[in-house]
gemmi code that builds the backbone of each chain (N, CA, C; Angstrom):
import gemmi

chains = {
    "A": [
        ("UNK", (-27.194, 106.962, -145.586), (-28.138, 106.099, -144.879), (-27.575, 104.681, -144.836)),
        ("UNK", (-27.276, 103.697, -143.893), (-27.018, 102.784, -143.669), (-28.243, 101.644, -144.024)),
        ("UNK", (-27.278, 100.978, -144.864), (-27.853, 99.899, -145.588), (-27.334, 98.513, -145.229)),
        ("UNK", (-28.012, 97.078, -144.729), (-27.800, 96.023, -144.210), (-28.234, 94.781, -145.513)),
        ("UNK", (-27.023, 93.865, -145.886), (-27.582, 93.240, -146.633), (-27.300, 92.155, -146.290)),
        ("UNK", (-27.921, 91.176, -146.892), (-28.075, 89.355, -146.419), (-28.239, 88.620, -147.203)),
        ("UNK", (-26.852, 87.683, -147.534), (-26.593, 87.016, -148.571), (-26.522, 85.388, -147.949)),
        ("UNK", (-26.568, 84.230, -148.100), (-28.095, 83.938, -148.754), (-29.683, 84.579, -148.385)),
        ("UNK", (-30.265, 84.754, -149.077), (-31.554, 84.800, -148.496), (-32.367, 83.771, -147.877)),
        ("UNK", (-31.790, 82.346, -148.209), (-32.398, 81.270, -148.159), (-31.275, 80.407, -148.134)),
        ("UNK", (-31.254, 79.063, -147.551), (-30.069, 78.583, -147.308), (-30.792, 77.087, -146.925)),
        ("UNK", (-30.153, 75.874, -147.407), (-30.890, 74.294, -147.233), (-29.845, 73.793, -146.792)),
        ("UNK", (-29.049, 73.020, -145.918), (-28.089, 71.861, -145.882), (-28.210, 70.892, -145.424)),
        ("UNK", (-26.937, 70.258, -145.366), (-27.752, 68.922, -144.650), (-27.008, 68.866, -143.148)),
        ("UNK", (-27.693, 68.035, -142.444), (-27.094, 67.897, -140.528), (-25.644, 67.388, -141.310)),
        ("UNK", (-25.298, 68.148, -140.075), (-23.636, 68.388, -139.697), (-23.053, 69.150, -141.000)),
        ("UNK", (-23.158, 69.917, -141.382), (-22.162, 70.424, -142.563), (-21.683, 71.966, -141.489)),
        ("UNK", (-21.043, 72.201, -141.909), (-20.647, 73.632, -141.592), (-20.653, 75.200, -142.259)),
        ("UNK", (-20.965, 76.242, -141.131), (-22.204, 77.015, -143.016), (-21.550, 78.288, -142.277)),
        ("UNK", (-22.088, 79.159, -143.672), (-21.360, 80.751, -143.363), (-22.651, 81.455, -143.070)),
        ("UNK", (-23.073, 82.202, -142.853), (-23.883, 83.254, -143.305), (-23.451, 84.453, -143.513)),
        ("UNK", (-23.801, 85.711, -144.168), (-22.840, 86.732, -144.265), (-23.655, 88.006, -144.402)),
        ("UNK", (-23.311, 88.918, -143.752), (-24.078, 90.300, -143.344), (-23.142, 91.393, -144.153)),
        ("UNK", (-23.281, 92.429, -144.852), (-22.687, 93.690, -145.085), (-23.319, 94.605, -144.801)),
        ("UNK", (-22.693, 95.467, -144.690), (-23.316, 97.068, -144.176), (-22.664, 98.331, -145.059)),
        ("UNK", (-22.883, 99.077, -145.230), (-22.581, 100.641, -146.018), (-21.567, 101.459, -145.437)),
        ("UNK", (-22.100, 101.786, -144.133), (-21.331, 102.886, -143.520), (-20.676, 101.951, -142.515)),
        ("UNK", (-19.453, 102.085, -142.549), (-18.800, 101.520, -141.722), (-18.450, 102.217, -139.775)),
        ("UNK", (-19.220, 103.538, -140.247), (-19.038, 104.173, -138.367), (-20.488, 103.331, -137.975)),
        ("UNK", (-20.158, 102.361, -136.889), (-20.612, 101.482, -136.669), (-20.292, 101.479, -135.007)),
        ("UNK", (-20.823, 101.575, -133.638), (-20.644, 100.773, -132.798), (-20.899, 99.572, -132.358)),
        ("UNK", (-21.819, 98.920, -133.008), (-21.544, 97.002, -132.970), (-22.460, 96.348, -134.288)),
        ("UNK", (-22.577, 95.390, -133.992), (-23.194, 94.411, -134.902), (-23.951, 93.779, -133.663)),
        ("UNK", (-25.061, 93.037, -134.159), (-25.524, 91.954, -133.275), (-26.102, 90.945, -134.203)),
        ("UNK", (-26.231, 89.582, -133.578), (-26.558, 88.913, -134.918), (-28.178, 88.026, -133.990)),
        ("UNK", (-29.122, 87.830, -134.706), (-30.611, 87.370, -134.358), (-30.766, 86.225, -134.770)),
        ("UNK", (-31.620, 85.233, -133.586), (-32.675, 84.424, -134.521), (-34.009, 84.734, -134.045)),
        ("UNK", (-34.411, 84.212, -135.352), (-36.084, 84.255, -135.271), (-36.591, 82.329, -135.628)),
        ("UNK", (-37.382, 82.069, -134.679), (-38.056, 80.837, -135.410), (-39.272, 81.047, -135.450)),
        ("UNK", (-39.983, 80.417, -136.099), (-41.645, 81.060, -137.188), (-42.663, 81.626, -136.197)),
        ("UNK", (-43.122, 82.577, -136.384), (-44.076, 83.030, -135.437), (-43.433, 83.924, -134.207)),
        ("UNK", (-42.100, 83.558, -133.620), (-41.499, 83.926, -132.280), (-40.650, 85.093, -132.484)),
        ("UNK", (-40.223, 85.908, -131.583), (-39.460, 86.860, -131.345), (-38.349, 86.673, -131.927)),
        ("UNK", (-37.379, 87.843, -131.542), (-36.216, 87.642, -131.434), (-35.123, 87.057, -130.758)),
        ("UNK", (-34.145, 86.607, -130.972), (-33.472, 86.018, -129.488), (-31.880, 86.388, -130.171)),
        ("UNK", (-31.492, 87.119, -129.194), (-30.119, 87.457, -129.108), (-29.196, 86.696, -129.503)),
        ("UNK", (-28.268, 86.215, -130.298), (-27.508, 85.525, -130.651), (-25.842, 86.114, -129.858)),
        ("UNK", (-25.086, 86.655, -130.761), (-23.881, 87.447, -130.650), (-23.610, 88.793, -130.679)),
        ("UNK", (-23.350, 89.682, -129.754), (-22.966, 90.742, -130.329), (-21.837, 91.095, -130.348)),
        ("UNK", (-20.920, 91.742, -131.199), (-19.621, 92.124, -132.035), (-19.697, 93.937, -131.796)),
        ("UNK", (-18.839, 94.452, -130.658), (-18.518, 95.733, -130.935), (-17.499, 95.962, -131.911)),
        ("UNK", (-17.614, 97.142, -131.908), (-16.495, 97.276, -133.369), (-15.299, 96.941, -133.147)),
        ("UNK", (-15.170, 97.417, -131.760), (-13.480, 97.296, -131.759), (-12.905, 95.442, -131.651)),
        ("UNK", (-13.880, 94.837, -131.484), (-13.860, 93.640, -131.616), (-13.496, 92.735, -132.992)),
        ("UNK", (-12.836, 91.892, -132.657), (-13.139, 91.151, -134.372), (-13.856, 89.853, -134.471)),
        ("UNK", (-14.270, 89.246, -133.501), (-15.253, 87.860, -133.214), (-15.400, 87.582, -131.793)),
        ("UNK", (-16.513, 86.735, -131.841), (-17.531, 86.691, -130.961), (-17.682, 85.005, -130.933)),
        ("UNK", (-17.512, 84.651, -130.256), (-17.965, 82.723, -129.876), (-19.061, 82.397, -129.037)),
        ("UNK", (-20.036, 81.744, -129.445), (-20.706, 80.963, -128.043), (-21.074, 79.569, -128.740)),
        ("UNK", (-20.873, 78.977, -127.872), (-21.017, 77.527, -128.682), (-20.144, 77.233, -129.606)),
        ("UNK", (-21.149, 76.946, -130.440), (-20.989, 76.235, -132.335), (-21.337, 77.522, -132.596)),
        ("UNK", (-21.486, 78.536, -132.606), (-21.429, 80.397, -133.254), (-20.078, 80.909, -133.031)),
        ("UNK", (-19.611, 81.121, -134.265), (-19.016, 82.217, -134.277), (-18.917, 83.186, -134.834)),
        ("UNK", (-19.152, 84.337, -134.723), (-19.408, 85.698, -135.623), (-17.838, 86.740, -135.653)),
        ("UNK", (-17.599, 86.805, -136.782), (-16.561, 87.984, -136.896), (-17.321, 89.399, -137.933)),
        ("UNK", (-16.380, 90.187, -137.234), (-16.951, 91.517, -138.073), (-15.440, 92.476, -138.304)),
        ("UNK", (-15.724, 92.458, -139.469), (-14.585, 93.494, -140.219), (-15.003, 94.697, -141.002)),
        ("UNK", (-14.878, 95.737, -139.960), (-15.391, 96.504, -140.018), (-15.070, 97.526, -141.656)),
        ("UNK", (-14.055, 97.472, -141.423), (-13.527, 98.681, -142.675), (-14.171, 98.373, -144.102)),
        ("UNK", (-14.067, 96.712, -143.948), (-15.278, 96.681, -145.370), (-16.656, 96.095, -144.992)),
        ("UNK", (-16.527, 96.653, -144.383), (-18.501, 96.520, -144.141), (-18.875, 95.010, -144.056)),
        ("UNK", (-18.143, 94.160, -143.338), (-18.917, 92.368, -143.348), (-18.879, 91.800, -142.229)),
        ("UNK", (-20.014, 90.898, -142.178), (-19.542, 89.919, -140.928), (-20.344, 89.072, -141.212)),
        ("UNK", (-20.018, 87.598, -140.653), (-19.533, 87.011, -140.845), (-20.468, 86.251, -139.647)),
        ("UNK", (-21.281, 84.829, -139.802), (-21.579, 84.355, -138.936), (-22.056, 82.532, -139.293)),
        ("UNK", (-20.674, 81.771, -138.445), (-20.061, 80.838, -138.851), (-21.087, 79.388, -138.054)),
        ("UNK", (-21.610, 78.457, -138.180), (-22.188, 77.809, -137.533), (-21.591, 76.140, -137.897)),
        ("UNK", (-20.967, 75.771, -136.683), (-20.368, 74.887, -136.793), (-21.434, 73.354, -136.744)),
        ("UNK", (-20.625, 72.641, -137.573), (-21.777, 71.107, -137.068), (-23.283, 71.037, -136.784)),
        ("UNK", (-23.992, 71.604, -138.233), (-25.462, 72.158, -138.272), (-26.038, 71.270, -137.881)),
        ("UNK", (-27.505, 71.256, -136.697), (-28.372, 70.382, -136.389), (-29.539, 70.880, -136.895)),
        ("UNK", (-30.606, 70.115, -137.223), (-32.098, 70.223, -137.622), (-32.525, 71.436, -136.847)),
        ("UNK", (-32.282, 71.925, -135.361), (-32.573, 72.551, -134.791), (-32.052, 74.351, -134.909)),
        ("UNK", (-31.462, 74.262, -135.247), (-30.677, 75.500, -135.646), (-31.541, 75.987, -136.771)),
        ("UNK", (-32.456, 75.500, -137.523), (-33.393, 75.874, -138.637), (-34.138, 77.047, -138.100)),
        ("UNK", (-33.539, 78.277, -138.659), (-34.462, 79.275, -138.578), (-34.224, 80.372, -139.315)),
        ("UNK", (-34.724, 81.249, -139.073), (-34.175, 82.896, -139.891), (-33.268, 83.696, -138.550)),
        ("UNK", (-31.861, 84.451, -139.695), (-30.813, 84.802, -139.043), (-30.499, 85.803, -139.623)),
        ("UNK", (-31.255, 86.999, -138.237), (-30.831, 88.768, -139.114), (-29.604, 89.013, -138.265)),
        ("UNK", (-29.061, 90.488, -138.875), (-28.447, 91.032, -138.353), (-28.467, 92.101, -138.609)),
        ("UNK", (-28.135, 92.890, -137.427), (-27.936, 94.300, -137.011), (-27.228, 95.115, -136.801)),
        ("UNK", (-26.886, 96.272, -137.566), (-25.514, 97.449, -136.959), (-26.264, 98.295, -136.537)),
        ("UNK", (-25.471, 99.144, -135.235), (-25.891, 100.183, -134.444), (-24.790, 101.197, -134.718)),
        ("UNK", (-25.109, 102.596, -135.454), (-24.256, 103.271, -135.307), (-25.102, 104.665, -134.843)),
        ("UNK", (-24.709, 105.806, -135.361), (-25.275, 107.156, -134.161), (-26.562, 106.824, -134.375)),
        ("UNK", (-27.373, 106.118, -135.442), (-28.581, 106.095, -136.051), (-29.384, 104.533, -135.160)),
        ("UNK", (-30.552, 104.726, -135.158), (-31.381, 103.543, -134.386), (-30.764, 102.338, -135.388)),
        ("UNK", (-30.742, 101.263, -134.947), (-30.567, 100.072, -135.002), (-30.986, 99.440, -136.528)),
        ("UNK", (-30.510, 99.265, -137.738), (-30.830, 99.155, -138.933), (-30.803, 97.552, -139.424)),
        ("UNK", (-32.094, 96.529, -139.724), (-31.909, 95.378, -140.246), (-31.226, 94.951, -141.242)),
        ("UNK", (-30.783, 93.609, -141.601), (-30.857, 93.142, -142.857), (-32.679, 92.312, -142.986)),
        ("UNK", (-32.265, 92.231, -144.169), (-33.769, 91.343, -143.855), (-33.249, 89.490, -143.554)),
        ("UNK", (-32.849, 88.947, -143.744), (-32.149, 87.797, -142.786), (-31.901, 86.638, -143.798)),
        ("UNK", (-31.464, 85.733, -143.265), (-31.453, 84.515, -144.069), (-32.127, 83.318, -143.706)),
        ("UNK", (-33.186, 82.757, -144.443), (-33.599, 81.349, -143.903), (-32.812, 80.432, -144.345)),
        ("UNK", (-32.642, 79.323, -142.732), (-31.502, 78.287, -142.799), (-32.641, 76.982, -142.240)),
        ("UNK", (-32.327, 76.227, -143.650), (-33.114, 74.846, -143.315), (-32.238, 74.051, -142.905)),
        ("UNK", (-32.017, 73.204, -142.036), (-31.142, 72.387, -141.965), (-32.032, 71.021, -141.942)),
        ("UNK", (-31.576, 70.008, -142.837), (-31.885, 68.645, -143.220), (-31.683, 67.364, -142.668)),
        ("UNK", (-31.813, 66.890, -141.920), (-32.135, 65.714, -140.793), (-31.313, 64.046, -142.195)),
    ],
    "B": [
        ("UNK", (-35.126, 90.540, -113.785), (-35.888, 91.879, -114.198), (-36.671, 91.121, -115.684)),
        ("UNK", (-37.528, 91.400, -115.494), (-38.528, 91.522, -116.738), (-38.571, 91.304, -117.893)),
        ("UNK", (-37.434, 92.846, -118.290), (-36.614, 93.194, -119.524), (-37.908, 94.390, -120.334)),
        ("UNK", (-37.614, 93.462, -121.592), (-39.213, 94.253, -122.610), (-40.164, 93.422, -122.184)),
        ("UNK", (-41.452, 94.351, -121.792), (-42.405, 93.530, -122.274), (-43.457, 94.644, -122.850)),
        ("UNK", (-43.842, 93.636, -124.057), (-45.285, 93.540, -124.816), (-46.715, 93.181, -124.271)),
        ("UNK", (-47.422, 94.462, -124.558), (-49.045, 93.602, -124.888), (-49.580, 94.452, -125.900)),
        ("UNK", (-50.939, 93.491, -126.003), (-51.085, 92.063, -125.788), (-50.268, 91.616, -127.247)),
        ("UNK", (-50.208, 90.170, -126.749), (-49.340, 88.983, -127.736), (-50.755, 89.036, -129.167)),
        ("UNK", (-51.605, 89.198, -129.355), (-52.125, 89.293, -130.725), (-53.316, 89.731, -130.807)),
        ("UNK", (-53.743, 90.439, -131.648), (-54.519, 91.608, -131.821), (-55.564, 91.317, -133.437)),
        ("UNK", (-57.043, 91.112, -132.963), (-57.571, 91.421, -134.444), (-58.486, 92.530, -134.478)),
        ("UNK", (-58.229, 93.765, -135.725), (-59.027, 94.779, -135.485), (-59.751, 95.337, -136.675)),
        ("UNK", (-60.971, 95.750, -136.597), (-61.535, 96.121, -137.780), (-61.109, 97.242, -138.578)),
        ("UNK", (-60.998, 97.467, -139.864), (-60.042, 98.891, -140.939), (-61.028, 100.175, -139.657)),
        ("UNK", (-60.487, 100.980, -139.492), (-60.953, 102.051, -138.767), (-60.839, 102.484, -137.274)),
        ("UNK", (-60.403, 101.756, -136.520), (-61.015, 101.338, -135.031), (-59.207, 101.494, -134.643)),
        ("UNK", (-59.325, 102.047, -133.311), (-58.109, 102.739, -132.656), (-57.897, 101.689, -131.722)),
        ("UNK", (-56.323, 101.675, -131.033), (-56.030, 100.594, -130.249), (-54.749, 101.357, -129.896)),
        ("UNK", (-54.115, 100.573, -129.074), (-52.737, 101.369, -128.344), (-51.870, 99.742, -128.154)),
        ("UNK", (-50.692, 99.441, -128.656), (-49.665, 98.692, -128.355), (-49.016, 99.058, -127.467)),
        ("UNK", (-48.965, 98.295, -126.224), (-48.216, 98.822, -125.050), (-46.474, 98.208, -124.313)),
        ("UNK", (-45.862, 98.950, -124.413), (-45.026, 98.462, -124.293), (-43.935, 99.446, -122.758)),
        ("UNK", (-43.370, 98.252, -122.075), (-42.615, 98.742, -121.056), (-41.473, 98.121, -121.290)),
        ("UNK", (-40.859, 98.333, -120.091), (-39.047, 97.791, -119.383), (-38.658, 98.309, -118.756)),
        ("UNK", (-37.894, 97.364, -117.757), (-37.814, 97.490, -116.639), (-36.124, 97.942, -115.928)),
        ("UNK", (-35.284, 98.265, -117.042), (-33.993, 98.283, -117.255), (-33.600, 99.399, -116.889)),
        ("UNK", (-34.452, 100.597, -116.416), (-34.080, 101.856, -116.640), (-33.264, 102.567, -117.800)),
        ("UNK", (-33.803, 102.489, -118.606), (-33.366, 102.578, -120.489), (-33.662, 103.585, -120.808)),
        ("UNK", (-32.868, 104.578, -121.546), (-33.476, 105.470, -121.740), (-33.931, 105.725, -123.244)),
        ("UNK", (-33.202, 104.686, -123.905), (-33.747, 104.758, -125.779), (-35.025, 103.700, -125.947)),
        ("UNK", (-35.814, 103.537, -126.529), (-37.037, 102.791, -126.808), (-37.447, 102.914, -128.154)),
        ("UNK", (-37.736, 102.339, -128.984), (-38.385, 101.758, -130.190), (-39.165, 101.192, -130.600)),
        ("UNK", (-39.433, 101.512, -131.612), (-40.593, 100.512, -132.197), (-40.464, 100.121, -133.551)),
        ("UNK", (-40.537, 98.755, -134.076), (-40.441, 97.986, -135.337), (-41.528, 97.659, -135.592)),
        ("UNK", (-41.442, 97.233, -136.826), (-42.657, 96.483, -137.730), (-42.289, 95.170, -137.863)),
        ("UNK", (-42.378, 94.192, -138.493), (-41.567, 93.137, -139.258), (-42.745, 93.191, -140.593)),
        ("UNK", (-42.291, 92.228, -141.165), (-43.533, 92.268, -142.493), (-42.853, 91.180, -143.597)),
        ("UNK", (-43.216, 90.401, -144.217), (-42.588, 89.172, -144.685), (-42.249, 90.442, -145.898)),
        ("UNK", (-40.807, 89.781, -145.950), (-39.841, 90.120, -147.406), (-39.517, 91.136, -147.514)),
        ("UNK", (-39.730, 92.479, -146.393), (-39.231, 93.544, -145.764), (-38.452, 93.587, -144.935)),
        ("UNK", (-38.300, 92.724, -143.983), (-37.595, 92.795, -142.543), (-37.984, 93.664, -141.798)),
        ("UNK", (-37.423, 94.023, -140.589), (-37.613, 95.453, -139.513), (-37.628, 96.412, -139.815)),
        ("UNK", (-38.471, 97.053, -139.960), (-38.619, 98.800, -140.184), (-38.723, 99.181, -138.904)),
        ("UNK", (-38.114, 100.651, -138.795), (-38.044, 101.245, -137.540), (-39.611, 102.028, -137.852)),
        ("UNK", (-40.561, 102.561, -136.422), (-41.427, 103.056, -136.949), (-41.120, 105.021, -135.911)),
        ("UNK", (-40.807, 104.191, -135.148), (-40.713, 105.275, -134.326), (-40.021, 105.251, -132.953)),
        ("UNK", (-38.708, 106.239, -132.442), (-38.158, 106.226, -131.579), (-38.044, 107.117, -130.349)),
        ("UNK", (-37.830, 106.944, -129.064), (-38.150, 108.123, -128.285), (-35.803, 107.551, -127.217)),
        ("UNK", (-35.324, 109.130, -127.564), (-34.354, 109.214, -126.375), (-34.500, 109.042, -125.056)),
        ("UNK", (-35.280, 109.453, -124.713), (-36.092, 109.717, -122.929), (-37.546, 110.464, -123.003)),
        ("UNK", (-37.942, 110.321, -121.661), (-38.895, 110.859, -121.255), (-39.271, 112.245, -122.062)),
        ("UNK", (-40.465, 111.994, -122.649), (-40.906, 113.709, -123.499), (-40.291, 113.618, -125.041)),
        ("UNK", (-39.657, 112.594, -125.343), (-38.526, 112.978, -126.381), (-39.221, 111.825, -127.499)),
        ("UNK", (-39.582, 112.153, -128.460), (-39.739, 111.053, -129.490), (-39.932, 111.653, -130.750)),
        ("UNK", (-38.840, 110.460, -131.795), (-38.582, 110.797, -132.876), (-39.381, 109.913, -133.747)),
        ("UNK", (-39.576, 110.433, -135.629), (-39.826, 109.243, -136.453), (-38.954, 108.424, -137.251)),
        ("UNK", (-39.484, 107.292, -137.300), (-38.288, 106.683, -137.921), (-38.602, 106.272, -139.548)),
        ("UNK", (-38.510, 104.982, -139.669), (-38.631, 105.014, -141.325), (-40.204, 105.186, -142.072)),
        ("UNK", (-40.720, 104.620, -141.190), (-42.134, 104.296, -141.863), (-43.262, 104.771, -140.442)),
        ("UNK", (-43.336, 105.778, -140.372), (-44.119, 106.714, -139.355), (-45.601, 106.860, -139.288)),
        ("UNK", (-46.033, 106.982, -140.548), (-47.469, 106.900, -141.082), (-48.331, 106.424, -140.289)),
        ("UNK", (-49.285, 106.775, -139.783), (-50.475, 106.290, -139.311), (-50.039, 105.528, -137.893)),
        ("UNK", (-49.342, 106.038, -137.071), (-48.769, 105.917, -135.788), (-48.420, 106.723, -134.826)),
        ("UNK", (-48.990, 106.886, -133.589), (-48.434, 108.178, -132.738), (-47.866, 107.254, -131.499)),
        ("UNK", (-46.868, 108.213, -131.034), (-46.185, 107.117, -129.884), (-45.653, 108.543, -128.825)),
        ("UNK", (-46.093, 108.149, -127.850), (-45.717, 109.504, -126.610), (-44.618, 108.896, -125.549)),
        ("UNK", (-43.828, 109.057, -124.950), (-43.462, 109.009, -123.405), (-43.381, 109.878, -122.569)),
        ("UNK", (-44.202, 109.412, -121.699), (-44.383, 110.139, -120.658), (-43.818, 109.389, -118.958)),
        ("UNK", (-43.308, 108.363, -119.151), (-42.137, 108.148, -118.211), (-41.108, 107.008, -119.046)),
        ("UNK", (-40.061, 107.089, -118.258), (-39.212, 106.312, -118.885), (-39.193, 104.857, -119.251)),
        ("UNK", (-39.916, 104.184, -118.527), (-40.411, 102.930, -118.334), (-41.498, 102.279, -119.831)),
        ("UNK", (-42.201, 103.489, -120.268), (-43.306, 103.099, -120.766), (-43.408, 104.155, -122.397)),
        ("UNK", (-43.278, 102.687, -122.665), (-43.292, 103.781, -124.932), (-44.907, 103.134, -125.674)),
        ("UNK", (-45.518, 103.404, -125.127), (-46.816, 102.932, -126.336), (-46.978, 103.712, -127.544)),
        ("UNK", (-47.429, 102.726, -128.757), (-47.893, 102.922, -129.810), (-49.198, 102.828, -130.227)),
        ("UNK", (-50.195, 103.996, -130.723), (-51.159, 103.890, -130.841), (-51.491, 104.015, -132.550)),
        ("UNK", (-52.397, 103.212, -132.610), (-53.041, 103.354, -134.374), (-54.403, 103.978, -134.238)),
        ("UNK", (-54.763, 105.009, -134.606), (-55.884, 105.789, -134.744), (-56.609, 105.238, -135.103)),
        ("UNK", (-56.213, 105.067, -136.572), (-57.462, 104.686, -137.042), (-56.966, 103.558, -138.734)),
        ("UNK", (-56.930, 102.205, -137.760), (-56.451, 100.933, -138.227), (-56.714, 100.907, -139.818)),
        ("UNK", (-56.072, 100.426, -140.609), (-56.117, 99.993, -141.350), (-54.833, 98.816, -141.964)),
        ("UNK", (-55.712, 97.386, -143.429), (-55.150, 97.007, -143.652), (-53.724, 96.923, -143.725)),
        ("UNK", (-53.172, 97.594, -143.894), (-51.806, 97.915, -144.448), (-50.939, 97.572, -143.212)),
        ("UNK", (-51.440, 98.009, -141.942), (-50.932, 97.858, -140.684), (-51.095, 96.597, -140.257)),
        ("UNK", (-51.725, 95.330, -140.521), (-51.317, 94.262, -140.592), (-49.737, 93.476, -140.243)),
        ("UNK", (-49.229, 93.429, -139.324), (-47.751, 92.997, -139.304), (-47.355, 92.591, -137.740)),
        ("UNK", (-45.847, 92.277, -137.661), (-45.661, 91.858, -136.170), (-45.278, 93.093, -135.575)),
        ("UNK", (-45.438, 93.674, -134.505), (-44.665, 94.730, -133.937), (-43.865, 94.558, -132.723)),
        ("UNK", (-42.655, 94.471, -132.998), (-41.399, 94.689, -131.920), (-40.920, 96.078, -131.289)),
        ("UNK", (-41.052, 95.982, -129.867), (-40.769, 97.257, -129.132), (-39.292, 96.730, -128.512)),
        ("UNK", (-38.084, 97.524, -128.236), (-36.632, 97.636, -128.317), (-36.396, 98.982, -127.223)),
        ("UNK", (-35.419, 98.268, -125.978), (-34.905, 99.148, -125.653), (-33.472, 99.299, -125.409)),
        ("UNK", (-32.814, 100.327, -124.901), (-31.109, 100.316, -125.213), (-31.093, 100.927, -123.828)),
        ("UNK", (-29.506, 101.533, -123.499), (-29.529, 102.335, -122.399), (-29.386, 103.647, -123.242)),
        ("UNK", (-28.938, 103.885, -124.345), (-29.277, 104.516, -125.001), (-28.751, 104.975, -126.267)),
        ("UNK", (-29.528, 105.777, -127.744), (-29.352, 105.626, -128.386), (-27.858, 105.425, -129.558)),
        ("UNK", (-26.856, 106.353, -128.466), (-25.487, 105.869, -129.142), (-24.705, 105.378, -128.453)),
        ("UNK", (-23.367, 104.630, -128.739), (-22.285, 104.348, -127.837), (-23.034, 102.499, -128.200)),
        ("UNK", (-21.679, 102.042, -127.525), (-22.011, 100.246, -127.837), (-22.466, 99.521, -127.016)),
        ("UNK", (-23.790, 99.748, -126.520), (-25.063, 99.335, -125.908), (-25.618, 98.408, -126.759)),
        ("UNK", (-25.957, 97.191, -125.995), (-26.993, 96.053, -126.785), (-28.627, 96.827, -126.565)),
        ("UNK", (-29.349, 96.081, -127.755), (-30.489, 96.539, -127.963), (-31.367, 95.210, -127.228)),
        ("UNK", (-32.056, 95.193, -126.425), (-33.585, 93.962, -125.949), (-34.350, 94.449, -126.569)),
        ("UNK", (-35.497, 93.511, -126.730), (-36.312, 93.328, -127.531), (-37.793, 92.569, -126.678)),
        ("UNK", (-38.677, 92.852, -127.169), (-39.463, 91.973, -126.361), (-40.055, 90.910, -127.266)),
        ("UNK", (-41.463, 90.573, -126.875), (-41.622, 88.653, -127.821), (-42.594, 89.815, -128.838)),
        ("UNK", (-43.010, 90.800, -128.945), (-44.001, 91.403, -130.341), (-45.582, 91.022, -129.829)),
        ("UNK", (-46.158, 92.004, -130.721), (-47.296, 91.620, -130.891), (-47.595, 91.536, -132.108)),
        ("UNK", (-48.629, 90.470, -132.297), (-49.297, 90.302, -133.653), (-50.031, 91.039, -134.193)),
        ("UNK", (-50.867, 91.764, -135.391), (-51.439, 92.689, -135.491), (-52.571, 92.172, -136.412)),
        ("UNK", (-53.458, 91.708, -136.968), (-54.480, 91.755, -137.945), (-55.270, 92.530, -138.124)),
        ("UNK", (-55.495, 93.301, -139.348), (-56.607, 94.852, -139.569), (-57.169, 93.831, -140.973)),
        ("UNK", (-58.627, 93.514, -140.598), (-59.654, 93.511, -141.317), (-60.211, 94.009, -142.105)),
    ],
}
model = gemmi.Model(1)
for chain_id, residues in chains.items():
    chain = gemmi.Chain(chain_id)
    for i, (resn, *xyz) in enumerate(residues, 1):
        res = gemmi.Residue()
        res.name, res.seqid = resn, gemmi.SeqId(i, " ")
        for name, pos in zip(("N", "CA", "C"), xyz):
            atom = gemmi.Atom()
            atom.name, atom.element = name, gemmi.Element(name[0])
            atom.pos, atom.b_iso = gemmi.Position(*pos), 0.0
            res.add_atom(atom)
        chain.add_residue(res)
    model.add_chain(chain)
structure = gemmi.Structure()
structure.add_model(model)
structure.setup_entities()
């Protein structure tokens, strides 16, 4: 059974620093990763997604890598603004429906 | 196009009392889902359908029935509400369930059981 984990659970910095967040997974037969935000109350909103055969993903100040063989990825946020404060899951899709981590809250400090 | 959509956006219902979460898309998709969220749990899958006629359970199934009967349209119904069911619910569709297809999502509905 595929298992998603999320290390920090919780995360404070201050504007402009540069931050990791970091996702693992179990089973590595995997066809992608995708990575989420949530801000309080609101949906989801698509961030990056990382097929396997891929090894990173850019948009913006995001960048997500995923290495697959040991189960991690990797999601890099450059030059943190106050605004970027939210919770950040992620997701692997393999033959099985779509499996969470439970996410990380990212405060970022003004 | 549309994408997912949810109704309604928030829901209060008394322990006992039946209701249906409705959910479409407009993508011609043929995988569809349904999540929970729940503070300090994350997403639980509750229940999934391949296509039309086809639906599976997923992690936490209990006290939920979900039919399709066209491709467009996956509702979730709660019989007969209770506390526990309290949570956000996210409906998800793919083109389908394997191969490296992104998953949409729609905005959820809120749920309160009294």
């Amino acid at each position: 059974k595929q298992e998603v984990t999320q290390i920090p659970a919780a995360l404070s910095v201050p504007e402009g620093e540069n931050l990791v967040l970091n996702c693992s997974f179990t089973d590595s037969a995997i066809y992608n990763l995708q990575w989420f935000r949530q801000d309080p109350g609101k949906g989801l909103t698509s961030l990056l997604l990382i097929q396997s055969s891929q090894r990173e993903q850019t948009s913006g100040r995001l960048n997500a890598s995923l290495d697959k063989s040991s189960g991690r990825s990797t999601l890099y946020i450059a030059a943190s603004q106050p605004g970027d404060s939210a919770t950040y899951l992620c997701a692997v899709k393999g033959n099985t429906p779509l499996v969470f981590g439970k996410g990380t809250r990212l405060s970022v400090i003004a | 196009n549309a994408g997912v959509t949810q109704t309604p956006k928030f829901q209060v219902l008394k322990t006992g009392q039946s209701m249906t979460l409705q959910c479409a898309q407009d993508m011609n998709h043929e995988y569809m889902s349904w999540y929970r969220q729940d503070p300090g749990m994350g997403l639980r899958l509750i229940h999934y359908s391949v296509g039309a006629g086809i639906t599976d359970q997923g992690e936490v199934p209990n006290g939920y029935n979900v039919s399709r009967s066209t491709t467009e349209d996956f509702p979730l119904r709660l019989l007969s509400a209770a506390p526990s069911q309290t949570s956000v619910y996210f409906c998800a569709s793919s083109s389908a369930l394997k191969g490296h297809n992104e998953q949409f999502f729609g905005p959820g509905t809120r749920l309160t059981v009294l």
